[in-house]
Structure formats: C-alpha cells, structure tokens
KEMI-302928 format. One record per residue (C-alpha): residue number from 1; x, z negated, y. Coordinates in pm, 1 decimal, always signed. Example, Ala and Ser with C-alpha at 12.3 -4.5 7.8 and 13.67 -1.06 7.14 Angstrom:
KEMI-302928
> num:u:w:v
> 1:+1230.0:-780.0:-450.0 .
> 2:+1367.0:-714.0:-106.0 .
***
This chain:
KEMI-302928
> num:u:w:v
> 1:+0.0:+0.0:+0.0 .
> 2:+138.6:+92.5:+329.7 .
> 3:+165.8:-176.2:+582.2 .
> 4:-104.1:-17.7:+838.6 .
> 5:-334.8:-58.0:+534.8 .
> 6:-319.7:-390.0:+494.0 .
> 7:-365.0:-433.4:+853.4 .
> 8:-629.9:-250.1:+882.9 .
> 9:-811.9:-421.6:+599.2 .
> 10:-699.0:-751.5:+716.2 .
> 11:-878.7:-657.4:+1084.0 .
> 12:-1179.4:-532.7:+873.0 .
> 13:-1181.0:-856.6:+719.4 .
> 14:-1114.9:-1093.7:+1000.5 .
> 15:-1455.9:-1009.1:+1130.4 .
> 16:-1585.1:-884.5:+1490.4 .
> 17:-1637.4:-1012.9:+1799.5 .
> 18:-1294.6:-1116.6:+1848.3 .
> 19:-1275.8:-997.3:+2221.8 .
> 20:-1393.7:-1202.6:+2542.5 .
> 21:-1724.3:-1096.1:+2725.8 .
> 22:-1594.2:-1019.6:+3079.2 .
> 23:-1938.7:-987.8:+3164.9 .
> 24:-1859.9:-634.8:+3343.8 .
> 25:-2207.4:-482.5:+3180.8 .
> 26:-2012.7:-167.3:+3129.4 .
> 27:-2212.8:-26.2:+2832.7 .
> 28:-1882.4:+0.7:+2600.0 .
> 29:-1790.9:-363.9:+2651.4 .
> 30:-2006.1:-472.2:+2334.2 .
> 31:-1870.3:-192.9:+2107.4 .
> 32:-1522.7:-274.3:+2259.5 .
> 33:-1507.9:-617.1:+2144.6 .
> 34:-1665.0:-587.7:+1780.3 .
> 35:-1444.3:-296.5:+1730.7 .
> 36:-1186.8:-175.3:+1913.5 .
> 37:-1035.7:-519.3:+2056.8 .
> 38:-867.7:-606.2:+1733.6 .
> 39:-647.6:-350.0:+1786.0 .
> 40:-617.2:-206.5:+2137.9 .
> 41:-587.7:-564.8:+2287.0 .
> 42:-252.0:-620.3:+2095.3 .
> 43:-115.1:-254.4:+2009.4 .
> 44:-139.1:-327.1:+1620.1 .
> 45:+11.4:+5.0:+1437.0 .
> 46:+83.4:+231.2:+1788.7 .
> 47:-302.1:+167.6:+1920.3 .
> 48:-211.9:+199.8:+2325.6 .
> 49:-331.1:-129.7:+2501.2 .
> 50:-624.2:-166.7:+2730.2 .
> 51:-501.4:-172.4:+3068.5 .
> 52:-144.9:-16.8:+2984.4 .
> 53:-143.6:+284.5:+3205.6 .
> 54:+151.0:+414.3:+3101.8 .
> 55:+24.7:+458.0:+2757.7 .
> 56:-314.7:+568.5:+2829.5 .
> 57:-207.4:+828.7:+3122.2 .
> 58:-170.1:+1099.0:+2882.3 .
> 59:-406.5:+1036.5:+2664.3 .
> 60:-689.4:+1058.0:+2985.9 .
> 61:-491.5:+1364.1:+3112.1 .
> 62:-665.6:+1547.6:+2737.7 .
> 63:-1025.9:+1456.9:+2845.1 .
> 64:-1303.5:+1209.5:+2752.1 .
> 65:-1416.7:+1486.9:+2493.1 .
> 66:-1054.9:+1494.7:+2315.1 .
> 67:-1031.5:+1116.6:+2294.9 .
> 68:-1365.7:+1111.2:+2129.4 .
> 69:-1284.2:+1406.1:+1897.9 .
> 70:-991.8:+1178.9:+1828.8 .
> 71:-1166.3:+866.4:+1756.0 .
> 72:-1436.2:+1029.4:+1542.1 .
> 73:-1145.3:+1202.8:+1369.4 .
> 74:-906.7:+919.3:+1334.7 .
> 75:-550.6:+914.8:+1441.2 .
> 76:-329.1:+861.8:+1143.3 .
> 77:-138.6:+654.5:+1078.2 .
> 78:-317.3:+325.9:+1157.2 .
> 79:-662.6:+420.9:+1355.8 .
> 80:-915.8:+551.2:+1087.5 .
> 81:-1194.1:+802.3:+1189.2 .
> 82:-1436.9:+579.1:+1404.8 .
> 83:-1185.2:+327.9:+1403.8 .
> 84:-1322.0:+5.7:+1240.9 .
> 85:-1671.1:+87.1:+1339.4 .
> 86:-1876.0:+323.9:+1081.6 .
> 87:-2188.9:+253.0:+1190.6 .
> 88:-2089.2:+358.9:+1536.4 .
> 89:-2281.4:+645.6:+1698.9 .
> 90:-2111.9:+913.3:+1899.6 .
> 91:-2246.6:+761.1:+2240.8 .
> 92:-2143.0:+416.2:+2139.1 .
> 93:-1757.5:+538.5:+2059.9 .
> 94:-1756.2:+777.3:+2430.0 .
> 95:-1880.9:+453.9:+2571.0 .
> 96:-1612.0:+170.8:+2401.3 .
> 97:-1343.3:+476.8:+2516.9 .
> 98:-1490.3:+466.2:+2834.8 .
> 99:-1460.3:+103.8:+2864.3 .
> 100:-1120.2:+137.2:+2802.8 .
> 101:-1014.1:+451.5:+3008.0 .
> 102:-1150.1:+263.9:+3338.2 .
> 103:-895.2:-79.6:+3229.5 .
> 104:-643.8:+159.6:+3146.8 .
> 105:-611.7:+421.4:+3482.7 .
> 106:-290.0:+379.3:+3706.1 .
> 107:-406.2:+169.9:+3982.1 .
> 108:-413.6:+366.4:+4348.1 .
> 109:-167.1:+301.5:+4602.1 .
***
C-alpha cells in the first residue's frame, strides 16, 4: 500500500467535520469542512493550502471549470476523483473550490 493510501483511508476514517465554521455563509464553507479541510488545511500528499497564494495562483490562472474537471477527475497521486466526498454533487464541489479560490487569491496592493 502506498503511503497516500493509507492517508487517505486514515482521513476517510477520521470522520468529517474536522474544519472550524468561520461563519462566512459562503455556500462551499459546509462542503469545505466535511471534505476538503482534512487535506487542504494541512497540505497532506501535495493538496495546496487554503489561503497559500503562491500555490493556488496557478491553479486559478486554469479556470473555475478546470479545477472542477480536476476535482471530479481526481488528481493522482493523493486527491481521488471528488476528493473524499462521493456523494458530492457537481455544484457542491464548484462551490467548496470556490470557497477556497476566494482564501487562496494574492491579496491586492
């Protein structure tokens, strides 16, 4: 078993709702913190941190619909397709990413 497996599984395992409720009532935030937190809170196996704009510049640059095609799709080797949430629908992921993308721009000088 590859290490990012056992992380994964471990995260799957761990259970959900491990992020904080910032009480933005952004419409990702939920979805963010069942699923996504686990992961792009810390950077476990490459996932690029909320709020590090270095990391997420060029992944914004591709487009909302590119990092959705990406999360549906998965990005090997540690992020499966719809990351750790299955049940997720297509507006709940583009919202969680959305979430995300506005923690994650370069702040304006």
């Amino acid at each position: 078993m590859k290490w990012w497996h056992a992380a994964v599984a471990g995260l799957a395992l761990a259970g959900c709702d491990g992020g904080v409720d910032s009480g933005s009532g952004h419409p990702g935030e939920q979805t963010y913190n069942r699923y996504c937190f686990s992961c792009h809170a810390t950077g476990i196996a490459s996932a690029p941190r909320t709020g590090d704009a270095e990391a997420w510049t060029p992944r914004i640059a591709k487009g909302m619909d590119a990092l959705l095609q990406s999360t549906i799709e998965g990005v090997p080797p540690g992020m499966p397709p719809y990351g750790l949430c299955s049940s997720c629908t297509e507006e709940e992921l583009a919202a969680a990413i959305d979430y995300m993308v506005e923690r994650s721009r370069p702040e304006e000088s």
